[in-house]
N, C-alpha and C positions, 0 to 999 in steps of 0.2 A: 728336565725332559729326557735326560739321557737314562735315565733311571728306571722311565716311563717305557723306555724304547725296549732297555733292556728286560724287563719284565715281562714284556709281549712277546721279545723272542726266545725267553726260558719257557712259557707256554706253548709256543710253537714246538721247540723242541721236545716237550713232553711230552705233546700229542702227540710226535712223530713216532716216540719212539715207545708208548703205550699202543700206538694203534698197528704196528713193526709185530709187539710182541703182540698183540692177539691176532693178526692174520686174519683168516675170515671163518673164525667161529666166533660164535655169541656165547658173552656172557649170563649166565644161570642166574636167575631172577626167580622169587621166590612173592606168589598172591596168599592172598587168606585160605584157599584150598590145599596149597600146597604144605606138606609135613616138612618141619622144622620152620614156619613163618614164623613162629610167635616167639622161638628162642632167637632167630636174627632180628626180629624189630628190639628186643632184649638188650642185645650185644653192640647191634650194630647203627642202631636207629631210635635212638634211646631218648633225643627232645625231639623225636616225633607224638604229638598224644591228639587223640580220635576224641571230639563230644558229638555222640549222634543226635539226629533230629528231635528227638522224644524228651530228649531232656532239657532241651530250651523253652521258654515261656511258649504256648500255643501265640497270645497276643503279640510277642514280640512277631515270630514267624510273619504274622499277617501284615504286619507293618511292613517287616524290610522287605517281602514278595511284592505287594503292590509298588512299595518305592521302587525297587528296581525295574519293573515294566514300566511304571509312569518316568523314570528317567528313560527310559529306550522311545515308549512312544513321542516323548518329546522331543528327539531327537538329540538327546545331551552325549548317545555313549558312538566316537567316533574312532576311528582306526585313525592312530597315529603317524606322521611320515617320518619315521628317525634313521640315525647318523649309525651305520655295522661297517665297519672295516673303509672308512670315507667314501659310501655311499650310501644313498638314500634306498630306504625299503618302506613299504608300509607294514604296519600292525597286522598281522590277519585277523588279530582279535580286536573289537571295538572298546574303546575305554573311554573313562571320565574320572575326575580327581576330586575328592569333594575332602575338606577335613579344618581345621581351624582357621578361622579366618588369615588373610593375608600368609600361609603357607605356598610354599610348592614342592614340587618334589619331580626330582631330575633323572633320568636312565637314558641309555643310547643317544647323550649328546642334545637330549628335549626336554624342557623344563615345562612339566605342566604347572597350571593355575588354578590352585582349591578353590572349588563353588564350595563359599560354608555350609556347613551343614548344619546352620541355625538350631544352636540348642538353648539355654532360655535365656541366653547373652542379649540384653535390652540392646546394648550398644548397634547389635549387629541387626536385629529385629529393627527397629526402628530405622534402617534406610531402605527396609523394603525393598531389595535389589532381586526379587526373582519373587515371581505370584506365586498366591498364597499355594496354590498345586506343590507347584516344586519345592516352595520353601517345606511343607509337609515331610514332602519326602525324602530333605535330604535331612531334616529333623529326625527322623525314622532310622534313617542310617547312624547315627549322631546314638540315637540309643540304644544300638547295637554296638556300636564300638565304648559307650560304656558298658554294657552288659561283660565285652571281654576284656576290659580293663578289669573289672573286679574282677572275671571267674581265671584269667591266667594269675592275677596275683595272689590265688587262692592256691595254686599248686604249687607247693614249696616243694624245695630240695628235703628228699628222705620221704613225699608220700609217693605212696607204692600200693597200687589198684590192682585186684585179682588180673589176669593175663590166661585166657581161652582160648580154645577156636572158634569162641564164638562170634568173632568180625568177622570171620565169612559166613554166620546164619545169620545176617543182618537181613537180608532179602527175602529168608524164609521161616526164619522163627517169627512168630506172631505172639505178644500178651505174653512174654516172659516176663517169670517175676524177680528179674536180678538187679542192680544198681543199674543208675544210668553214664555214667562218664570212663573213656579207656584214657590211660596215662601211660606212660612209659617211662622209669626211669632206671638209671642203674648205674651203679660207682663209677663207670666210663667217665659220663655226662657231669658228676663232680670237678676229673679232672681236668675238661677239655682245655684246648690250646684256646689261648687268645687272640684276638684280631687287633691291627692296628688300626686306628680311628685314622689315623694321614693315610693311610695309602691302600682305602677302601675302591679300586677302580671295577669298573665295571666289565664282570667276566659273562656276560652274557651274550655279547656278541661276538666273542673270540676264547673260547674254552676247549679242552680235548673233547669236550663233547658234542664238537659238531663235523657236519660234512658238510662247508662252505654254506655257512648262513640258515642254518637249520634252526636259528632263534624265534623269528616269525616269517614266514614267505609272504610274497605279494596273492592277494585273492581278489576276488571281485567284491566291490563292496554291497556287502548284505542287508537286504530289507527285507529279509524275509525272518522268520524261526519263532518266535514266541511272539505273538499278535499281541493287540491290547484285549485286555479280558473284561468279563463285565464289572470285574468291581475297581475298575480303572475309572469305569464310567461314573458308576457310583461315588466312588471318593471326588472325583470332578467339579459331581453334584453336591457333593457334603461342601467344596471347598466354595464353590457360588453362596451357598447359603449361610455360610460363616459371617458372621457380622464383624463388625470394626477392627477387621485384622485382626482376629481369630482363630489359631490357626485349626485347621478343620481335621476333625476329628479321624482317624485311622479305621478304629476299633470295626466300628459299626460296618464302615463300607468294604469288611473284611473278613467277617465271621467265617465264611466258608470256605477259606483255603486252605488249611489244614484239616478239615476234617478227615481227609484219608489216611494222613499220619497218626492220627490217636488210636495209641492199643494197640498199637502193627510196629513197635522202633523194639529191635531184641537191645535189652540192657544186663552190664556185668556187674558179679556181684563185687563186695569192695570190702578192702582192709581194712579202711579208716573211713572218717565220716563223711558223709558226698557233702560236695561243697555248693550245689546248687544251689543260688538262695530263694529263698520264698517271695513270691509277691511283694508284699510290704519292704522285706528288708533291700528289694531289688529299688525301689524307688528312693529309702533313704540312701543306698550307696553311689544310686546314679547324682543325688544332688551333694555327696561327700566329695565324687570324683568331676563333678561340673566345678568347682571351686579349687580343687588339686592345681600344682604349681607344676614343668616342666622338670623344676628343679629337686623334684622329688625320685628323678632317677638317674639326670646326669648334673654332669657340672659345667658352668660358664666359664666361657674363656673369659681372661679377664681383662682382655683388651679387644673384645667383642662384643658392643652391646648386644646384650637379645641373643648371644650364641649358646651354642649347647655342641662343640666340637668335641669335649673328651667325655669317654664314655668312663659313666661310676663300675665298681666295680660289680662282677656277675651279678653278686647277694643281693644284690639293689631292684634289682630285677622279677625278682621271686617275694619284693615285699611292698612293691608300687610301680604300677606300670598304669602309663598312658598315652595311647595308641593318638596319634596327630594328624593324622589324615588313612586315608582307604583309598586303594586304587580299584576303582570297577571295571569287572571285563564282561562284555559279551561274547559268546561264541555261537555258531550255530554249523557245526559240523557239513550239513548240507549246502552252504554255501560260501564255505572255507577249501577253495580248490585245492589242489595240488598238497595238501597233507602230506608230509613226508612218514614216512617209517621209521620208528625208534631205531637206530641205527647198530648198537651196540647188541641190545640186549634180548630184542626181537619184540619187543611188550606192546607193537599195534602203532596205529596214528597218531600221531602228535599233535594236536592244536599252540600248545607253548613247548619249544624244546628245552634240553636240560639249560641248565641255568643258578646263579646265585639272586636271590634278590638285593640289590645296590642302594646305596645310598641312605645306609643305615647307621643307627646308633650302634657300639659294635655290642653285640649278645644279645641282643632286646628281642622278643620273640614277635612274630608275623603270627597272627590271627584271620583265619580264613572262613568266609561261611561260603558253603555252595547250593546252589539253587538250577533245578533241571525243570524244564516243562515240556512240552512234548505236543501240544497242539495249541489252537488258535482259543482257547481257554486259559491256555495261562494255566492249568492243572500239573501237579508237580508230576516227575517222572519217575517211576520205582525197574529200573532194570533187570529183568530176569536171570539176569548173568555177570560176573564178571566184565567180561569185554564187552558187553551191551552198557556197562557205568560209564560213568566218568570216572575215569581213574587218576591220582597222583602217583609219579613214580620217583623214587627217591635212589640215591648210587653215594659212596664215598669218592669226593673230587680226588681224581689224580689215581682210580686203582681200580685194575681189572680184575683182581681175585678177589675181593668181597662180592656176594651175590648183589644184584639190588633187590627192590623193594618196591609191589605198586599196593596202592589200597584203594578199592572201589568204596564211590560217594554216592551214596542215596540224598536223595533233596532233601535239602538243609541239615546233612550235616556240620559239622565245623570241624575245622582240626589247627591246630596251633605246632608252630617251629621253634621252640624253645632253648635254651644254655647257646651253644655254638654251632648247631645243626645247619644255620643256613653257613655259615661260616667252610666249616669240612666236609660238607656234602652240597650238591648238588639236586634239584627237582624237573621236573618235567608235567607238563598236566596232559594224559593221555584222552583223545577224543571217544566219548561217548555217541550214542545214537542221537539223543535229544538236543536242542538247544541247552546252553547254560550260562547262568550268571555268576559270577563269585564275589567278593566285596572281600579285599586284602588287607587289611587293617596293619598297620605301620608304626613304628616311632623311627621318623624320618631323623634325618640327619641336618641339621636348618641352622648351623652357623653363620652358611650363607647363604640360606636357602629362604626368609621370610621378607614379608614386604617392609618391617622395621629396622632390619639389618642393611638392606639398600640404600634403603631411606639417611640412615645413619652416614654410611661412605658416600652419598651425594651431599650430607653437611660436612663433613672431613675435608673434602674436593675444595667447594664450596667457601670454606674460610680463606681461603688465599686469594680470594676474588673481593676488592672493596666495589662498592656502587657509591659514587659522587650520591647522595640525596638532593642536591636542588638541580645538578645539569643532567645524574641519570651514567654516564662515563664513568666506564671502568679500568681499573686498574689490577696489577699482580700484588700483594703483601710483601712476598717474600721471592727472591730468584734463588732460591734455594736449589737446585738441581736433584737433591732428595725427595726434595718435597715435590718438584716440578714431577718427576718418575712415580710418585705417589698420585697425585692427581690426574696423568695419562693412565694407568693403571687402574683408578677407578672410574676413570672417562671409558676405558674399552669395555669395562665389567658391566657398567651400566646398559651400553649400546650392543654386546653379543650377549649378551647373560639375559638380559632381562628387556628391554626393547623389542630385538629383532626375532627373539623366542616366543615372544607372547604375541607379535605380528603374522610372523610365520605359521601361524597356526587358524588364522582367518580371523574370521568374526565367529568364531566357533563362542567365546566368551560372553559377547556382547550381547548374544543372541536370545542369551536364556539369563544369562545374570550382571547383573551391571557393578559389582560390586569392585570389580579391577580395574574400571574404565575413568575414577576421576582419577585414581592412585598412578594408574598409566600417564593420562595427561602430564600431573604433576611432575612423574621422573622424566617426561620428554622437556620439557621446560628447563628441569637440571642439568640434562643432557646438553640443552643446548647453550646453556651458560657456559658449559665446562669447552665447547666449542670456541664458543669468545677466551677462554683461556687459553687456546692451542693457541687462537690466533696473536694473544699479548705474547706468549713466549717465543713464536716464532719470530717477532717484530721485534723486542729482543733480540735474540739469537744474531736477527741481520743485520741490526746495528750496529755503527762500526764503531762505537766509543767504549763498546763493553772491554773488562779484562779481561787476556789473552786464554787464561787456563782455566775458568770460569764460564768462558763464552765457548771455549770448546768441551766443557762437560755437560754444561745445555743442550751445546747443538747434537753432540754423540745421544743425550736422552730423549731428546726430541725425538731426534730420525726412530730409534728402536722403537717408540710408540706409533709412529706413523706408519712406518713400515710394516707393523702389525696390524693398523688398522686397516691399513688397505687392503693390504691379504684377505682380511674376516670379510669386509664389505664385498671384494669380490666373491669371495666362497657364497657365500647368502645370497647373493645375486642370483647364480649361477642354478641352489636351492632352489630360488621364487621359481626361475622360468624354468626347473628341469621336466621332462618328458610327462615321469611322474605326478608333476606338482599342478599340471596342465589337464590331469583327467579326472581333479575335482572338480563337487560344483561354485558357484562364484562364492555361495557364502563361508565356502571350508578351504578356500584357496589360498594359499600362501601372499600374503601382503609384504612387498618389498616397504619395508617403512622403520625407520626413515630413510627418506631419498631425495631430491633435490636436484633440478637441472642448472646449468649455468646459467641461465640466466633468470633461477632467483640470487636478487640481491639482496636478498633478509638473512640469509643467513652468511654466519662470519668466515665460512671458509669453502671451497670448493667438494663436492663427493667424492670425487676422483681427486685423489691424494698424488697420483704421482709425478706432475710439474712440481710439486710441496717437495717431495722426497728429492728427487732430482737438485735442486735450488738449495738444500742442505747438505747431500752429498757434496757441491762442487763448491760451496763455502768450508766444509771441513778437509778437503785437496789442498784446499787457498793458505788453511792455517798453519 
């Protein structure tokens, strides 16, 4: 912790004393219009690379556009209530987590819960946990994030794509006849520094790049910005009419949504061979990379089941990648109040401010598509300008004398963060006129982050606990006081980690997918076993025939876990009924769960831990 502490207030002090030396001029930022963009994206922003619209399957396009309206009309994309500086804020942007089954994926202190995105996994098909609509659409997604698992492991280290001005005639060249993909690389991006996979914390809610919380602000929550469109309806229809679990076709209820985009996307010419693949080979690579292992980019701890803690080295990256989950954002500028202004650099409104993305495998590249629409059709958005886009803006973490970097996004573009970029730089995603979606394609970090890794430390727990088979009465194995500090340790990890996280967040799950809700039950069960264990050790502990030096390294590990537990339950309390947490509606409301009054007697020990604590304290005075 102290380590923890200290690294907050070396960030502190850097900001103080970067924001000291700039004073109140703005740092010089460099767009696609500006001379000399295209040698700093060169020099200085080198695993940044641009795939415009035009160069993605048409079909693919139509898929993931509808899935993401049909997840917003169903209400799946909600603004999050997460933990900045130990307080609660909302999301201004709405989000959903959809990516391998039993995944999650953790930032600001909130562990969301992957809705799968059913790809042609029987296992997961067959319990039918969200209709056939949604399951569609998160299929949809599912074949987008193979689409950029093959096309990022296709750009190796040393290919090097012509570099124009032509990223800012993207809005006004029409029917250019040049390649379709921008890349960016350059000997920098060879050498970059490393990241440590242990002490990847999250610099998003505390970096020199903010002015008190400029990561997401509180807005009003939006129902408004891109409506459902007609071929929402249509695909609906297709999904009614699918027979025996079926899943219902895309294609058809989709035809027309890119036709604005064909013949209108400017493409650059290329060094080497564009790597986009053809139809055909696009279907055999998606079912090469539907059977691909986890293990094909990192390595397992080995006293981890199911972990994937230390990252392989770069090269591993540029020769097999497999993105684990996407986190979906909506935004819709019109009804995201109080937008702060890029602070540093002057580059306009901020919908996400600057930031690293967390909770990653270290160097693995973030895959991004974006998607604008701009009326109650659902019709993609083409901005006239620069600051009419969406923009990304990109800086070097920690330095006021490099310029930064924004780049405007035409609907469906994609652009990818590659080698070390999310790593020594910093992004921001600057507000556009239109509503927009984006889908952030990931390889999460899930050593401790899967429903099989939990699963696992509640058998760990677990074995120290015998059950009598014919009276049902339990006992301890072992009073090991190692082991005892082992099983308190994954008694709290079970009940703050992954209980109180996935309660805290409503019935937002249950609502739409039932896929988490027996796997829940299940760990509340373990949970509560591991209960009946506090309670054999402490009955121990109070016993007075134990041995002297043994009875007091019990009771010293006892109290340390107790004492944290009650801390956490009261924090999460405090969560449930905060100000904030109270102007959801019932179904998105914070659930204090678990919880228990005094006078249920089913369970083995009281909520309120501190008569427990108290009663340990004044037995280890005694010793």
């Amino acid at each position: 912790m102290k380590r923890s502490g200290d690294s907050e207030r070396e960030k502190r002090r850097k900001k103080r004393r970067l924001l000291q030396e700039l004073g109140d001029q703005k740092i010089p930022y460099r767009g696609p219009s500006d001379q000399g963009f295209q040698q700093l994206w060169d020099t200085s922003y080198s695993g940044l690379v641009l795939r415009r619209a035009c160069s993605l399957p048409a079909e693919l396009h139509c898929r993931v556009q509808a899935a993401l309206l049909t997840l917003r009309k169903k209400g799946c994309l909600l603004r999050d209530l997460v933990r900045v500086r130990d307080r609660d804020v909302f999301t201004s942007v709405s989000r959903a987590l959809l990516g391998e089954p039993g995944h999650t994926y953790r930032y600001l202190d909130t562990r969301l819960f992957a809705i799968p995105w059913h790809s042609e996994d029987s296992e997961v098909k067959e319990q039918s946990c969200c209709e056939p609509g949604l399951r569609a659409a998160c299929k949809a997604l599912w074949e987008l994030n193979t689409f950029f698992s093959f096309d990022v492991s296709q750009l190796r280290e040393g290919d090097r794509l012509t570099q124009t001005s032509k990223v800012v005639q993207g809005a006004d060249t029409k029917g250019s006849d040049e390649a379709d993909v921008e890349s960016k690389h350059s000997e920098d991006s060879r050498n970059s520094e490393g990241g440590d996979s242990g002490s990847r914390q999250s610099e998003e809610g505390d970096t020199e790049s903010k002015h008190s919380e400029e990561w997401d602000v509180e807005s009003k929550h939006s129902d408004e910005g891109c409506s459902a469109l007609k071929r929402e309806g249509e695909w609906e229809t297709a999904s009614k009419h699918s027979s025996d679990g079926e899943e219902p076709s895309l294609s058809k209820a989709t035809d027309a949504v890119l036709e604005h985009s064909e013949g209108k996307c400017p493409t650059l010419s290329l060094k080497t061979a564009s790597v986009t693949p053809t139809a055909g080979q696009g279907e055999l690579q998606a079912a090469q990379l539907e059977h691909s292992s986890l293990s094909d980019y990192h390595i397992k701890d080995k006293g981890e089941p199911g972990g994937c803690s230390e990252p392989s080295p770069l090269q591993e990256f540029t020769r097999s990648v497999k993105f684990n989950v996407t986190l979906l954002n909506y935004m819709d500028p019109a009804a995201m109040s109080q937008l702060k202004e890029e602070p540093y650099y002057g580059m306009g409104k901020m919908a996400v401010g600057w930031h690293h993305d967390e909770n990653l495998i270290s160097h693995s590249p973030v895959a991004v598509y974006s998607y604008s629409c701009h009326d109650d059709k659902g019709e993609s958005s083409e901005g006239s300008g620069e600051k009419e886009s969406w923009r990304i803006g990109l800086k070097v973490a920690w330095d006021i004398h490099t310029p930064g970097l924004t780049l405007p996004l035409q609907s469906g573009d994609c652009y990818y963060m590659r080698d070390n970029l999310n790593i020594t730089h910093q992004h921001c995603v600057l507000a556009g006129e239109a509503a927009r979606f984006s889908s952030t394609h990931r390889v999460a970090e899930c050593s401790t982050g899967t429903l099989t890794y939990i699963q696992s430390r509640c058998q760990e727990a677990l074995s120290n606990l015998h059950t009598d088979p014919e009276t049902g009465s339990h006992s301890l194995t072992t009073l090991n006081p190692n082991t005892m500090q082992h099983c308190e340790e994954i008694h709290n990890e079970v009940e703050f980690e992954w209980l109180r996280q996935y309660w805290f967040q409503g019935q937002r799950y249950t609502r739409f997918c039932s896929w988490w809700s027996k796997p829940m039950e299940e760990l509340e069960k373990d949970w509560k076993l591991m209960e009946t264990m506090t309670m054999l050790y402490l009955a121990k502990v109070e016993e007075e025939g134990q041995a002297g030096d043994g009875r007091r390294d019990m009771a010293e590990t006892l109290l340390s876990a107790l004492i944290d537990r009650h801390q956490q339950r009261q924090t999460w309390r405090d969560r449930c009924h905060s100000s904030l947490a109270q102007t959801l509606p019932p179904e998105e409301a914070p659930v204090d769960r678990p919880f228990w009054g005094v006078d249920n007697h089913g369970m083995p020990l009281p909520f309120d831990l501190a008569d427990i604590i108290n009663r340990v304290e004044s037995l280890l005075w005694r010793m």
